[in-house]
DRENMAR-592191 format. One record per residue (C-alpha): x, y, z; residue number from 1. Coordinates in steps of 0.001 Angstrom, whole numbers, plus 500000, padded with zeros to 6 digits. Example, Ala and Ser with C-alpha at 12.3 -4.5 7.8 and 13.67 -1.06 7.14 Angstrom:
BEGIN
+--------+--------+--------+-----+
:     c1 :     c2 :     c3 :   i :
+--------+--------+--------+-----+
: 512300 : 495500 : 507800 :   1 :
: 513670 : 498940 : 507140 :   2 :
+--------+--------+--------+-----+
***
This chain:
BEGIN
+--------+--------+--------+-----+
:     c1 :     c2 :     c3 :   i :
+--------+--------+--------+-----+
: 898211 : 136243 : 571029 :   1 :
: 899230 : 138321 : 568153 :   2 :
: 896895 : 136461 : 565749 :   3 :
: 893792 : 137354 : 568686 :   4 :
: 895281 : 141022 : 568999 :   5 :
: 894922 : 141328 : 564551 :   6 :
: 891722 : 139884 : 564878 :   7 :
: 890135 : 142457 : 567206 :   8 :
: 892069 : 145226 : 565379 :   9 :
: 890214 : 144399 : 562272 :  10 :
: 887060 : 144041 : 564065 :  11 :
: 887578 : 147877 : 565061 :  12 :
: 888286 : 148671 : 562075 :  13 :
: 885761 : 147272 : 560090 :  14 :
: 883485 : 149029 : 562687 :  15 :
: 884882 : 152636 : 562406 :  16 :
: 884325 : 152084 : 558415 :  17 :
: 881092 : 150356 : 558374 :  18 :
: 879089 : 151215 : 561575 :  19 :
: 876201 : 148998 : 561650 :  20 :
: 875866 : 147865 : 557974 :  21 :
: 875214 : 143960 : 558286 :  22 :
: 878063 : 141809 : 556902 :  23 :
: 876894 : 141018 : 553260 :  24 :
: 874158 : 143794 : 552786 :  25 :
: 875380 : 145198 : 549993 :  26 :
: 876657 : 141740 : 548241 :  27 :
: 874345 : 141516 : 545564 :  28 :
: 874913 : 145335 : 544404 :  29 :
: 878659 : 145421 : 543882 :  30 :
: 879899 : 145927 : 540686 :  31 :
: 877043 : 147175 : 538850 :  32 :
: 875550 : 149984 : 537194 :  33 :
: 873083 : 152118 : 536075 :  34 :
: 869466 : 150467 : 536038 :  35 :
: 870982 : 146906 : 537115 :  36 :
: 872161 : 148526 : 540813 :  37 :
: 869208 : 150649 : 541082 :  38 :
: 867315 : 147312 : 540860 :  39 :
: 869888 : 145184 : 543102 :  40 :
: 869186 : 148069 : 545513 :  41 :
: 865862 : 148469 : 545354 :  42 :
: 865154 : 144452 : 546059 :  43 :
: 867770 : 145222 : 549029 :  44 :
: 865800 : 147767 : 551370 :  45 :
: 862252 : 146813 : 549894 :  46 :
: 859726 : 145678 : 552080 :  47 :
: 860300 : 147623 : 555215 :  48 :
: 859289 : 147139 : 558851 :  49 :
: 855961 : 149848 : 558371 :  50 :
: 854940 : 152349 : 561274 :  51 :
: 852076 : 155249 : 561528 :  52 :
: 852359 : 158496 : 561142 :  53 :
: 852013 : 159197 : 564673 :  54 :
: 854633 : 156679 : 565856 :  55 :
: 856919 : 159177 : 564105 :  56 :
: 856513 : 161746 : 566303 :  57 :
: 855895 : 160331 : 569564 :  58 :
: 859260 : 158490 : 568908 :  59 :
: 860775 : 157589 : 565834 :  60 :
: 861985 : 161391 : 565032 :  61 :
: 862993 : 161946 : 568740 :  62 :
: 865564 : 159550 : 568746 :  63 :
: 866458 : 159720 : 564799 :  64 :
: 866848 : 163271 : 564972 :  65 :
: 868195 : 163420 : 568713 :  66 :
: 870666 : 166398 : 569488 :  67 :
: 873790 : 164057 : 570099 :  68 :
: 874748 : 167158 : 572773 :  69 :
: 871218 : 167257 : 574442 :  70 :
: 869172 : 163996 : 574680 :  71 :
: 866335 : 166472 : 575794 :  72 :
: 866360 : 167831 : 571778 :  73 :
: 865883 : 167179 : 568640 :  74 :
: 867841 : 168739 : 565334 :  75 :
: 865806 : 170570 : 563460 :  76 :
: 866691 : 169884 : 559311 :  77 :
: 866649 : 173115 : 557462 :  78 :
: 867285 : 175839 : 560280 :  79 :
: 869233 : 173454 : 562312 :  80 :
: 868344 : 174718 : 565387 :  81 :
: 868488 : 172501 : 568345 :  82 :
: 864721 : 172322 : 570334 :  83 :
: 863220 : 170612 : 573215 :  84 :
: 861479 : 167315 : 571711 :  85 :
: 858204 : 168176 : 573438 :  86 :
: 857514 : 171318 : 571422 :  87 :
: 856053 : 169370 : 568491 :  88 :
: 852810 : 171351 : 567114 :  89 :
: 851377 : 173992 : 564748 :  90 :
: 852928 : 177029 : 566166 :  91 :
: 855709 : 178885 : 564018 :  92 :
: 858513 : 177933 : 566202 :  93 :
: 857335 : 174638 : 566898 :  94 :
: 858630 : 171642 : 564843 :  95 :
: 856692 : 169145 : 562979 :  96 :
: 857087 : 166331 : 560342 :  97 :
: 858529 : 167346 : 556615 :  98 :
: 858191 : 164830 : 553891 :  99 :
: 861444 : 165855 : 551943 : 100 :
: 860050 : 163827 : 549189 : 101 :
: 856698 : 165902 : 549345 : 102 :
: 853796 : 163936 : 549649 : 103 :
: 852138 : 165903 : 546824 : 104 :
: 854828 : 164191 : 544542 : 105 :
: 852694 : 161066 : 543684 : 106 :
: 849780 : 162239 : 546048 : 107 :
: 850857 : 159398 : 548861 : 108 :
: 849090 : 161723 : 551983 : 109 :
: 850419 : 160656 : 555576 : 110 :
: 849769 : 156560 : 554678 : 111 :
: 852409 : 153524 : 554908 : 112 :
: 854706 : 153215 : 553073 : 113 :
: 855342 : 156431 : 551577 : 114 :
: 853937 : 158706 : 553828 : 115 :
: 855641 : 157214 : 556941 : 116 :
: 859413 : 156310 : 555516 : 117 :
: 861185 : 157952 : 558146 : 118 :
: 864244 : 157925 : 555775 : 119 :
: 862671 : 160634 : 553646 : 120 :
: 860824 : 162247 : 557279 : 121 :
: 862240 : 164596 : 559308 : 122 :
: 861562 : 167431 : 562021 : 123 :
: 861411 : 171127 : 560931 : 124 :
: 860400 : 174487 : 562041 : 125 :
: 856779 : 174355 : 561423 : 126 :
: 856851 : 177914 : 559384 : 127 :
: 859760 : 177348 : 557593 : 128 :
: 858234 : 173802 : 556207 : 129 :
: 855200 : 175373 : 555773 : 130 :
: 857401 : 178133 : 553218 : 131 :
: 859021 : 174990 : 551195 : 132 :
: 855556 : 173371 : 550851 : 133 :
: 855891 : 171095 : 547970 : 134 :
: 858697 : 172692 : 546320 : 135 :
: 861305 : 170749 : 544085 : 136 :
: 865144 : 171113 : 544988 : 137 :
: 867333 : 173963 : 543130 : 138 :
: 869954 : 176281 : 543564 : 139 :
: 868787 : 180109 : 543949 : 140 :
: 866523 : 182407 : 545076 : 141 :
: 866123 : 184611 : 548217 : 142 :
: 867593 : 183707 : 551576 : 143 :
: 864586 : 182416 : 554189 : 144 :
: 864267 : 185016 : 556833 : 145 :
: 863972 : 181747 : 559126 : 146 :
: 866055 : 179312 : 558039 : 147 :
: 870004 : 180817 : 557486 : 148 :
: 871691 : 179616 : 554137 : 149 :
: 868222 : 178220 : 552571 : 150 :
: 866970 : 179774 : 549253 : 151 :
: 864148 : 179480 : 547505 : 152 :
: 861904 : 181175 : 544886 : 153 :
: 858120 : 180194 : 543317 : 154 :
: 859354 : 176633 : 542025 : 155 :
: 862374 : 175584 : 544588 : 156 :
: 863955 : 175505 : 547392 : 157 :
: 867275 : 175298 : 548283 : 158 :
: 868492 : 173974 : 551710 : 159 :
: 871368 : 175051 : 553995 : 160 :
: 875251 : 173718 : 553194 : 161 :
: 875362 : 171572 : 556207 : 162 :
: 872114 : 168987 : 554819 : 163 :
: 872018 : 169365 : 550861 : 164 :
: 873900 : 166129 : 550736 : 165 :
: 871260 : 164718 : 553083 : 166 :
: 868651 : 165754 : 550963 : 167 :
: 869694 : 164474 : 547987 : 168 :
: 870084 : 161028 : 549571 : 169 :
: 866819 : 161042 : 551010 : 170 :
: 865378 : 161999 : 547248 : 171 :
: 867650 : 159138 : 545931 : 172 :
: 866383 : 157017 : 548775 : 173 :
: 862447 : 157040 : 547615 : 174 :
: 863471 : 157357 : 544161 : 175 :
: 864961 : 153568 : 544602 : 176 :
: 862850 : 152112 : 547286 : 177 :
: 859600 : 153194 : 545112 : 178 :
: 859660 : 151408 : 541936 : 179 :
: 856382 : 150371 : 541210 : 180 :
: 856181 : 146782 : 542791 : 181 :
: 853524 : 145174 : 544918 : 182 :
: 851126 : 148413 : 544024 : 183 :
: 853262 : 150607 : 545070 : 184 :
: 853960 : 153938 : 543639 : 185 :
: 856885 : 153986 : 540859 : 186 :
: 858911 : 157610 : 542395 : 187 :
: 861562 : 159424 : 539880 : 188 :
: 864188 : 161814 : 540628 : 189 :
: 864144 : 163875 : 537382 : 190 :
: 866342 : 167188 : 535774 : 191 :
: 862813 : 169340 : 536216 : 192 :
: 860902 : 171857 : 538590 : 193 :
: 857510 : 172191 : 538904 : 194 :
: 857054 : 168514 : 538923 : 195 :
: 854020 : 167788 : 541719 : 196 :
: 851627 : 166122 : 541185 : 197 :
: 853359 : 163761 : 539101 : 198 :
: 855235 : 160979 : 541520 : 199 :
: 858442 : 162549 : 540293 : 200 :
: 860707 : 165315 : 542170 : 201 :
: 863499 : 167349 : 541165 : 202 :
: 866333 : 168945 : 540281 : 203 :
: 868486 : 165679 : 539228 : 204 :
: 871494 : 167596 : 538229 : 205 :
: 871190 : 169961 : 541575 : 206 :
: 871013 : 166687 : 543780 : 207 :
: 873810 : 165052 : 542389 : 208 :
: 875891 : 168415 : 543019 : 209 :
: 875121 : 168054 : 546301 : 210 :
: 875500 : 164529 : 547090 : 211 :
: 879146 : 165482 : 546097 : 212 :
: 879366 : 168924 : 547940 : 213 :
: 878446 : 167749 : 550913 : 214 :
: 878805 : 163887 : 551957 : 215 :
: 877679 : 161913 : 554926 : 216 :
: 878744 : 162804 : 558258 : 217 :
: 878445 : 161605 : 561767 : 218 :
: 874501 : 162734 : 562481 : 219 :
: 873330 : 161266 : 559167 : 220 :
: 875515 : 157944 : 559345 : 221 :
: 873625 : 157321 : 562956 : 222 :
: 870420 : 158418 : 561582 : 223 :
: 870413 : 155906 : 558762 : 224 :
: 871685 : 153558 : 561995 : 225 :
: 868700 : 153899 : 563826 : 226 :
: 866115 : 153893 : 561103 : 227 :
: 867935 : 150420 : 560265 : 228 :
: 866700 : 149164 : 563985 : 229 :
: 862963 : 150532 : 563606 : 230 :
: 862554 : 149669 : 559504 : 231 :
: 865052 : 147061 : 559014 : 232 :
: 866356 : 149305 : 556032 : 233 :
: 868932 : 151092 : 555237 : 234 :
: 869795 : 154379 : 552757 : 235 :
: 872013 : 152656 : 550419 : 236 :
: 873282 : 156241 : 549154 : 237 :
: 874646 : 157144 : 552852 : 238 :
: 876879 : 153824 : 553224 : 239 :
: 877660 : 153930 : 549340 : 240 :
: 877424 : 157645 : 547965 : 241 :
: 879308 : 156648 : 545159 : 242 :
: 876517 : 154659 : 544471 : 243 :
: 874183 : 157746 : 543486 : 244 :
: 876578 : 158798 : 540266 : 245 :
: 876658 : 154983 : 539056 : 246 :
: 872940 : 154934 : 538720 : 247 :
: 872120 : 158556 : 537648 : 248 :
: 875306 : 159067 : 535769 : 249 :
: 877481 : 156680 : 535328 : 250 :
: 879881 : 158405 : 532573 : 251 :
: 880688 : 160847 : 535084 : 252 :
: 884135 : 161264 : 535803 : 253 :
: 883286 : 161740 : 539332 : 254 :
: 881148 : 158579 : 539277 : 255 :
: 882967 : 156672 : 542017 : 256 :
: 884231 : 159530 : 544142 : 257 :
: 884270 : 157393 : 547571 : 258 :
: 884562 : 160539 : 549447 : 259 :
: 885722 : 164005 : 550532 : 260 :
: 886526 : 163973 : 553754 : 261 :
: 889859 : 166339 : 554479 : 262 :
: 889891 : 166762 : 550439 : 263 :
: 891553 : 163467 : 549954 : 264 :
: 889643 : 162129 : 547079 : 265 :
: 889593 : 158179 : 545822 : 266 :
: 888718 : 156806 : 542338 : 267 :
: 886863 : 155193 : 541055 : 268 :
: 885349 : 152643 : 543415 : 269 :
: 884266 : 149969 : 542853 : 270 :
: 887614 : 149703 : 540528 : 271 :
: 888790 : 146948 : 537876 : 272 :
: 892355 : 147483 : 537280 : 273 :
: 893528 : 150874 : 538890 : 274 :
: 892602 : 153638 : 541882 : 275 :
: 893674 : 156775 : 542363 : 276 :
: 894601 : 158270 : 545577 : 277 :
: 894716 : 162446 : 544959 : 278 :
: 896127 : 164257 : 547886 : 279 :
: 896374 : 167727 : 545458 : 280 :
: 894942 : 169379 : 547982 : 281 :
: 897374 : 168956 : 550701 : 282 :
: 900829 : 170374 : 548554 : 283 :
: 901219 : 172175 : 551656 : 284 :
: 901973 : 169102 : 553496 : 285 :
: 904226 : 166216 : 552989 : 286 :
: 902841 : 163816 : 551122 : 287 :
: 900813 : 161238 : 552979 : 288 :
: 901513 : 157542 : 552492 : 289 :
: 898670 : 154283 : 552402 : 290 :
: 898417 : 151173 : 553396 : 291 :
: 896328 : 148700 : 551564 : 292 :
: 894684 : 145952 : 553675 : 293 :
: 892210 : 142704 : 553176 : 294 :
: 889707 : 141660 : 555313 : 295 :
: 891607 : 139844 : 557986 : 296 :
: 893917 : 142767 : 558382 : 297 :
: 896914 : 141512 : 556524 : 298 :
: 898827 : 144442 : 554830 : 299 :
: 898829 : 144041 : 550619 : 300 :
: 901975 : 144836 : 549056 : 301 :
: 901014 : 147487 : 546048 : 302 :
: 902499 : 148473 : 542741 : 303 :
: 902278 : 152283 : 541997 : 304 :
: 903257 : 155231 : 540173 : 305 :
: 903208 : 158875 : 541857 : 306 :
: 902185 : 162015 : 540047 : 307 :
: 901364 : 165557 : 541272 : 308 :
: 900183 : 164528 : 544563 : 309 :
: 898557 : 161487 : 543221 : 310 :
: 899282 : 157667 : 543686 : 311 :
: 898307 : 155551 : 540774 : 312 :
: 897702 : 152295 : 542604 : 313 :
: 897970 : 148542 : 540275 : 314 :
: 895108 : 146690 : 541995 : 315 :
: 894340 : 143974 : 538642 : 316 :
: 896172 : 141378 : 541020 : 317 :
: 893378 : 142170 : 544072 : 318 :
: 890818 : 139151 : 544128 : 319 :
: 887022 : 140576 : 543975 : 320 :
: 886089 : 141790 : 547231 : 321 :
: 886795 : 144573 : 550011 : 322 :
: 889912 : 146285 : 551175 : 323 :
: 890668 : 148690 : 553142 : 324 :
: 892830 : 151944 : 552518 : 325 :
: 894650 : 153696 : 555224 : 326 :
: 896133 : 156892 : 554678 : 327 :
: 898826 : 157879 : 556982 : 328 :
: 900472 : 161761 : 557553 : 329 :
: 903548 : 161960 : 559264 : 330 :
: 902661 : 163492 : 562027 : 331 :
: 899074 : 160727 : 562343 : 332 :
: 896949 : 163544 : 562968 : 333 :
: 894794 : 162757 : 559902 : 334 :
: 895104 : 159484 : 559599 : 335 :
: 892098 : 157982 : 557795 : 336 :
: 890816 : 154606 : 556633 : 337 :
: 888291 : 153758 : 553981 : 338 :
: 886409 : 150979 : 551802 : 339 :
: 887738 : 149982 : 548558 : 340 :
: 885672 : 147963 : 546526 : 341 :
: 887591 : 145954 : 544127 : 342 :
: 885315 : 143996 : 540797 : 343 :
: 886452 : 141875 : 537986 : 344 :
: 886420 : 142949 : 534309 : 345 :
+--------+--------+--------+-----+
***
C-alpha cells in the first residue's frame, strides 16, 4: 500500500511540474548549449501537424486563447481585454489574428508553415495590431491610447508587463523552429530594429530581459498545452525558459535561472557539481527549507552550506537525470516544487 500510495504521489507531482510535456521530449536537449541545443531543439518540434489560416480563427485561437473565466471569450494579447469569440473582424474593437513574428520578417504572407504557427499567432484588438504593424520589440516610446502598459515609437513596440515574457518566447519559438531546412525559411532573433524585410526580428537583448522579467504562467503553460494537441509541438522556451539564455547567451550569469516564481530563484540548471537555492528575498521570513527528490519519489539526502539566505547544495554525487526540489515554509503556504536538471562534466 505505501509503495502504491508513493507511486501516485509522484505521478501528481510530476504532473503539477510538467503538465503535458511527453515523458522523454526533451531527452536529446539536456545538457547542451549554445548552437548544439538550438539544433537538438529545433529537430525536436520540427515538422509540425500544419493547418490554414482560417482554421485559426474558426477554432484554433478560440480555444488557445479561451478566457479560462468565460468559455464564451477569448484573451485578447496586448490589451488583454476579455471579448466574446464571435466578434472576430475588421472593426476597431474587433479582434483578429497577429503574427508576433510579423509576417513581413522573411515575407512568409498567411501560408503554412510560417504564416499559420499558432505558437507565434494570437488574437488582438484589430486597431491596436493594426498600430504595431510590423514593428520589432523594444523598450520605450509613448503609451498606446488602446492598449494600457504598451509603448511604442516609429521602429518598436513594446508590449504590456503581463505578456513580454510571452513574446519573447514566441520570437525564440520561430527563431528555432525556422532554420532553414526542407526549404524553409532560416528566422533570426537579432540585437537590431528596423529589421523587416529581412527574415530576422528584434531586439535580442530586450527579449531576453523579458523572458526573465516575466516567466510562464498558468494561461501560457495551457496555451503551449493545447497547441501541443492541434500541432504536435511544443514551445521549448515555455517548459525550459532557462533554455533561451543557454542558446542566446550562455556566459550569462543568469543563464540557468529556472524561475521566479515568489522571488525564489535556482541556479544554474541544468547543473554539474553545485545549485543554488537564493531565498534573499524572503529575510522577512524564516528561512524556508528543501527537499530534494528522484524520480520515484524517494527523498535524496544533500550536502550543503548556507549563506545569506542562500543554500549551496553538493549535487556531484546526483546520477544524470531529473530531480525534483521542494521548498517548504513553515507555515506550507508557499510551498513549491520544481525541475532540477542534473548533467555530467
Amino acid at each position: 500500500m505505501k509503495k502504491l500510495i508513493l507511486i501516485i504521489v509522484t505521478i501528481l507531482l510530476y504532473i503539477s511540474v510538467f503538465g503535458q510535456i511527453p515523458p522523454g521530449y526533451y531527452d536529446n536537449a539536456i545538457g547542451l548549449s549554445g548552437n548544439e541545443l538550438k539544433a537538438a531543439l529545433h529537430n525536436i518540434i520540427k515538422e509540425h501537424i500544419e493547418y490554414s489560416y482560417d482554421d485559426l480563427k474558426d477554432f484554433i485561437l478560440k480555444n488557445t486563447d479561451e478566457d479560462p473565466n468565460n468559455s464564451n471569450n477569448i484573451i485578447l494579447l496586448y490589451t488583454g481585454r476579455s471579448q466574446h469569440k464571435s466578434t472576430f473582424g475588421g472593426g476597431p474593437d474587433d479582434w483578429n489574428r497577429e503574427h508576433v513574428w510579423a509576417k513581413s520578417h522573411g515575407d512568409f504572407g498567411n501560408a503554412p508553415p510560417c504564416g499559420t504557427d499558432a505558437h507565434h499567432i494570437r488574437p488582438t484588438d484589430a486597431s491596436v495590431n493594426s498600430s504595431r504593424g510590423n514593428k520589432d520589440f523594444d523598450n520605450g516610446g509613448q503609451q498606446h491610447p488602446e492598449a494600457t502598459g504598451c509603448y511604442y515609437d516609429d521602429d518598436s513596440w513594446e508590449p504590456r508587463d503581463e505578456v513580454k515574457g510571452d513574446v519573447a518566447r514566441m520570437i525564440f519559438y520561430m527563431a528555432v523552429r525556422y532554420e532553414g531546412s526542407s526549404g524553409e525559411l532560416d528566422l533570426e532573433a537579432v540585437d537590431a530594429v528596423n529589421t523587416a524585410p529581412a527574415p530576422e526580428h528584434g531586439k535580442l537583448s530586450a527579449l531576453l530581459e523579458w523572458n526573465i522579467q516575466d516567466p510562464p504562467d498558468d494561461f501560457e503553460n495551457n496555451r503551449n498545452n493545447v497547441i501541443y494537441s492541434y500541432q504536435n509541438n511544443r514551445n521549448p522556451f515555455i517548459d525550459h525558459p532557462e533554455f533561451v539564455n543557454l542558446i542566446w547567451d550562455p556566459s550569462s550569469t543568469t543563464n540557468s535561472i529556472l524561475f521566479t516564481e515568489d522571488q525564489i530563484i535556482i541556479y544554474p540548471n541544468p547543473a554539474k557539481d553545485h545549485i543554488t537555492i537564493d531565498f534573499s528575498k524572503y529575510t522577512n521570513l524564516p528561512i524556508p527549507s528543501f527537499k530534494i527528490f528522484n524520480l520515484v519519489g524517494k527523498e535524496i539526502e544533500t550536502d550543503y552550506t548556507t549563506e545569506n539566505y542562500k543554500y549551496i547544495i553538493d549535487i556531484k554525487y546526483l546520477h544524470r537525470g531529473l530531480y525534483f526540489v521542494k521548498i517548504i515554509f513553515t507555515d506550507n503556504s508557499k510551498n513549491r516544487v520544481y525541475k532540477l536538471i542534473r548533467v555530467c562534466s
